[in-house]
NULO-637632 format. One record per residue (C-alpha): residue in three letters; x, y, z. Coordinates in steps of 0.1 Angstrom, whole numbers, plus 5000, padded with zeros to 4 digits. Layout:
<sites>
AlaXYZ ...
</sites>
This chain:
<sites>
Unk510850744718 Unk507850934726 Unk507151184747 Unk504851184778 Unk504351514783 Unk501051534816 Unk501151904819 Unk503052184803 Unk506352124801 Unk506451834831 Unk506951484813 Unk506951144826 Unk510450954821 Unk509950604844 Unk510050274834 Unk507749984830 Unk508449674851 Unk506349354831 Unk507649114852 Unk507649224891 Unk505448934907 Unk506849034947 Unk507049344961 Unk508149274999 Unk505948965001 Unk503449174989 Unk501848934949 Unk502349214921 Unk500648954893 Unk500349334871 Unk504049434875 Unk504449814879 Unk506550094872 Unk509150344888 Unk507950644876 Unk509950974875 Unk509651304858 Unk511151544842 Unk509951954849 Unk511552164820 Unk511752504828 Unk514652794824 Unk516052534851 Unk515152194848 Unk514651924879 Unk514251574874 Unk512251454904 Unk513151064916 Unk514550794894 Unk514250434891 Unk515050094901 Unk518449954896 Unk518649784865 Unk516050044841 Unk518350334841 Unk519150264802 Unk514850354801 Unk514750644824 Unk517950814801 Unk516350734767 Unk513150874777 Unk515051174789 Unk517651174758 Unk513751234740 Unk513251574765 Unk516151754767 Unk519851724769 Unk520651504804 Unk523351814811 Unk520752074813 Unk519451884847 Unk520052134877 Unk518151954901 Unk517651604911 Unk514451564937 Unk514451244958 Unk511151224971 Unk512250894986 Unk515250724990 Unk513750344989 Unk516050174961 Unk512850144934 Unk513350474937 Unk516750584938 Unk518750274923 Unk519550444895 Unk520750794914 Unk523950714912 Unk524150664875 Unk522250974872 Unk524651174886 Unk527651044868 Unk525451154837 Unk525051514859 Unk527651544882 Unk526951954889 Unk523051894896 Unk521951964934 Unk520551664950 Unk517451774971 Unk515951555001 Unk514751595036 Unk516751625063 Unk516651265071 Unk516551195035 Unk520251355032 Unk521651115060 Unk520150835040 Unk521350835011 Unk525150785018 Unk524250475037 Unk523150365003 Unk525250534974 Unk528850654975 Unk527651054976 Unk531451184976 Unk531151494953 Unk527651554952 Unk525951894965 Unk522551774987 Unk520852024998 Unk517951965024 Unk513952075024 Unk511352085047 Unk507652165042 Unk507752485030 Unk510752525010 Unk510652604975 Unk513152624943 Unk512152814913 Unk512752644879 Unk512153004866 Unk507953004855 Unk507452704879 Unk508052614914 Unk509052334934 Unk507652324967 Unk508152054993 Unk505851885020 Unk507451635038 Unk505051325047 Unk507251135073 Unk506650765083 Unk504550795046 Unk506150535047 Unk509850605057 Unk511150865077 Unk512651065046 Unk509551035025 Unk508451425013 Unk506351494982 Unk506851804955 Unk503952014945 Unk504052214915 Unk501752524927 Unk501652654889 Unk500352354873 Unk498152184906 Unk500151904902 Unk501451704934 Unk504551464927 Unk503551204953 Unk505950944954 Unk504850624973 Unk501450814983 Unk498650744958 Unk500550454940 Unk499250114925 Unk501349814913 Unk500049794875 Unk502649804845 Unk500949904815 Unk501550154786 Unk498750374795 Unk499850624822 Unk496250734836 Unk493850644860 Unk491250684841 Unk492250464812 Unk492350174836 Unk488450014850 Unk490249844878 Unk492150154888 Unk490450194926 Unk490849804931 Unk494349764924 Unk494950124947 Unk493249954975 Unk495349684972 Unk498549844969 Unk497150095003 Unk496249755025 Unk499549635015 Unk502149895017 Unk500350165036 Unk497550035063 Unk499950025090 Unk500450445087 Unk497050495085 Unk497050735115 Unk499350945098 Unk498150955063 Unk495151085082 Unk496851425095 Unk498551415060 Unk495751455044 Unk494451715070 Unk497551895070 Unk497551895032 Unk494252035033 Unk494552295055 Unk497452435029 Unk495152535009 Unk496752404975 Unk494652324945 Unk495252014930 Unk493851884898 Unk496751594894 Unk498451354913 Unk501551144900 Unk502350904918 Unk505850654917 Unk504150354910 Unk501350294883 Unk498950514869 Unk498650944872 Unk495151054883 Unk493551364867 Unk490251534869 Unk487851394887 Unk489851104898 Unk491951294916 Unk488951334946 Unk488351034937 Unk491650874954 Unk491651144977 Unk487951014988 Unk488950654990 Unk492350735009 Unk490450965037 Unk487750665039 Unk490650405040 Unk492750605067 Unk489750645092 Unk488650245090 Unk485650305075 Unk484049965069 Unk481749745050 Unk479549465063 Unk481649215052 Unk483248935068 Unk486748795056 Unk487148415068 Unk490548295067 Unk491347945072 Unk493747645063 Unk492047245071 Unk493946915078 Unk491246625071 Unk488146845066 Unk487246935102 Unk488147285100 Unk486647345066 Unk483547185080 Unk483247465106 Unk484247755080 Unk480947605062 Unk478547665089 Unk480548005098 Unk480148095065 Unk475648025062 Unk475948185095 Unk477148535087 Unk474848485059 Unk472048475082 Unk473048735098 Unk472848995070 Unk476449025058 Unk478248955030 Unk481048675035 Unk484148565019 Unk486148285025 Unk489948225013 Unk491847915020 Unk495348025029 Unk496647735006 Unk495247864975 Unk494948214979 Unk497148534975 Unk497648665013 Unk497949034993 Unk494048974976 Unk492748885010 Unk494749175031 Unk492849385003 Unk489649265013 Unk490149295054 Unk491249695044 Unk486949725040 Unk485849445063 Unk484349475097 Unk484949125105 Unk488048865109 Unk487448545115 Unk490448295111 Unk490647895113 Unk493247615119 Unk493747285130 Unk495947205157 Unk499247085145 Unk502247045172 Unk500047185195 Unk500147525173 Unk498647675144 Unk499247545108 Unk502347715096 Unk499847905066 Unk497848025091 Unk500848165117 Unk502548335088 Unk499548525075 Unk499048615114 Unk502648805110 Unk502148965078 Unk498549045091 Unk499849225128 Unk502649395108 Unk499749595089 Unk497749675120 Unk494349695103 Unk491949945124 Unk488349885142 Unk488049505135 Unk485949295155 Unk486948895147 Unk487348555161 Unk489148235159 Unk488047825156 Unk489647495145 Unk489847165154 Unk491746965172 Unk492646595181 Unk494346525215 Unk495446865225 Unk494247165216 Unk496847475211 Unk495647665178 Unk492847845188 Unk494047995215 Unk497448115195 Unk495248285170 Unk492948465195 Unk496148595213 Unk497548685176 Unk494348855170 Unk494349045201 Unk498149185192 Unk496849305161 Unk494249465174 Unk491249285166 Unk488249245189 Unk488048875198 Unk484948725205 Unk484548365219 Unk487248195200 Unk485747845194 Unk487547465196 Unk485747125184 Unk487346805192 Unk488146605158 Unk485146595136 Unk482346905141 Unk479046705148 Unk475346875152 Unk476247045179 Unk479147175174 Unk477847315137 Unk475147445157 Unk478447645180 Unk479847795145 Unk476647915134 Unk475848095168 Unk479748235167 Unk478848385134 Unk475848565152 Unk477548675181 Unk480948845158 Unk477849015137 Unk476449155171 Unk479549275180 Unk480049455152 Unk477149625147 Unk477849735186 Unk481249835183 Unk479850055155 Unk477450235172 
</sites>
């Protein structure tokens, strides 16, 4: 097996998942991997593992690096099971290598893995461990996105192991960012996803970070591709621009129909927003990925979300991308919602109070009685003008 060697003496040993299609609810049509590495020194640390199940890959590309034995440290970054599944293979494989996690980290891990026998010792940001010419040193990132989560720079080589931070879901047998044209897209996707809801924090992360001084010219992350050169301020960019809610004119329209009347509104929504001077896109929940369209509301500065009335609610589609939506808390959205309804109404108002609990600015949530007519066209186009308006106020 070949070697992946991304700086001197540091090697990538993960594995390559082709057929992940769910991550948490979250569409993975790319797969990913569980990536781990290997830092060969006088001592040498092998920093996270990999999902249950691909241990037999992590050891062969290891068996290709150096004897398993010679291990003296094993970092857990994280102790999420695609990370750590295979720990406790690992360590029958090195039973006299130091386990190294946070604080919170080290009370995790025995209410996953049976850690009798096993020397942990804890970290915090500024702790270090010398591998002899290089140096581990630890920042812990909590809430990034578990308490335990830390990352490991390598001060010596510029290189920060970032676990979950950074990551994308892509299998593939390149390991670079910059071998992949679709690299920022499927990162956004993977950050609207997994890590909107912390967006506060990856903010003072990245500020903290900063304020370290370190240099780095790599970042390898735990899931997809490694970014070097100039892609690493590249990612850095996108995440500081991501974390603050910085926004596109673009409007995300989110709907599911019955017989037509709802879609009929969405329409006129639709040329409305279009008259207003932004760019719209609209996704029927029953044929759309609810992980592509959470990627697109990451950049947008407008909501809007339709239903019909059914059981004096919203359509089931429609309530369950509401969760999924509130659970990711997306920042500085200004939005709306419509439908139609029959004999009683109940929908619109369920996704305007939805909206509200996310966060979202609600403006003048709009209900038409069975099928839209002139008028109430007219209604959708001017709701397009008035969530536009707001926008642009909010925004100033």
């Amino acid at each position: 097996m070949n070697k992946v060697e991304i700086k001197d003496g540091v090697y990538w040993v993960g594995a390559i998942d082709w057929n992940l299609r769910d991550f948490h609810g979250y569409a993975t049509p790319r797969g990913t991997t569980y990536n781990a590495y290997i830092v060969k020194d006088s001592k040498t640390a092998l920093v996270d593992t990999v999902k249950a199940g691909f241990f037999d890959e992590l050891q062969s590309r290891i068996d290709a690096i150096t004897d398993p034995g010679d291990i003296d440290y094993v970092i857990v970054n994280h102790v999420e099971p695609d990370h750590t599944g295979s720990l406790s293979r690992v360590m029958e494989v090195v039973p006299d290598a130091t386990v190294v996690a946070t604080r919170k980290g080290a009370e995790e891990l025995p209410m996953y893995y049976d850690c009798d026998g096993w020397e942990i010792q804890t970290v915090k940001t500024g702790d270090t461990i010398s591998l002899g010419g290089k140096t581990l040193s630890f920042i812990e990132t909590p809430m990034l996105h578990w308490p335990d989560n830390m990352v490991t720079y390598i001060p010596e080589d510029h290189l920060l192991l970032s676990n979950d931070a950074f990551g994308q879901h892509i299998a593939s047998s390149k390991r670079y960012a910059d071998e992949d044209s679709e690299i920022l897209e499927a990162a956004a996707t993977y950050y609207a996803n997994i890590l909107m809801p912390f967006s506060p924090l990856i903010t003072k992360t990245l500020q903290k970070i900063g304020g370290m001084g370190i240099e780095i010219d790599m970042i390898a992350p735990s899931h997809g591709m490694i970014w070097r050169n100039s892609g690493v301020g590249d990612i850095l960019d996108a995440y500081r621009g991501w974390s603050s809610g910085k926004s596109n004119d673009t409007t995300i329209v989110v709907y599911d129909t019955m017989w037509g009347s709802t879609e009929k509104m969405v329409s006129a929504i639709a040329q409305g927003i279009i008259d207003a001077g932004f760019e719209v896109k609209v996704y029927h929940l029953g044929k759309s990925e609810w992980s592509e369209i959470i990627r697109e509301i990451l950049e947008a500065k407008i909501i809007l979300v339709g239903s019909p009335t059914i059981n004096n609610g919203m359509f089931p589609s429609v309530g369950g991308f509401l969760t999924y939506l509130r659970g990711l808390r997306p920042k500085g959205k200004v939005g709306s919602a419509f439908g139609s309804y029959g004999w009683a109404g109940g929908a619109v108002k369920a996704i305007a109070g939805e909206l509200e609990k996310t966060g979202v600015t609600v403006v003048d949530p709009l209900s038409v009685k069975f099928v839209p007519s002139t008028d109430d066209l007219a209604a959708c186009a001017e709701l397009a003008e008035k969530v536009v308006d707001a926008a642009e106020m909010q925004e100033r």
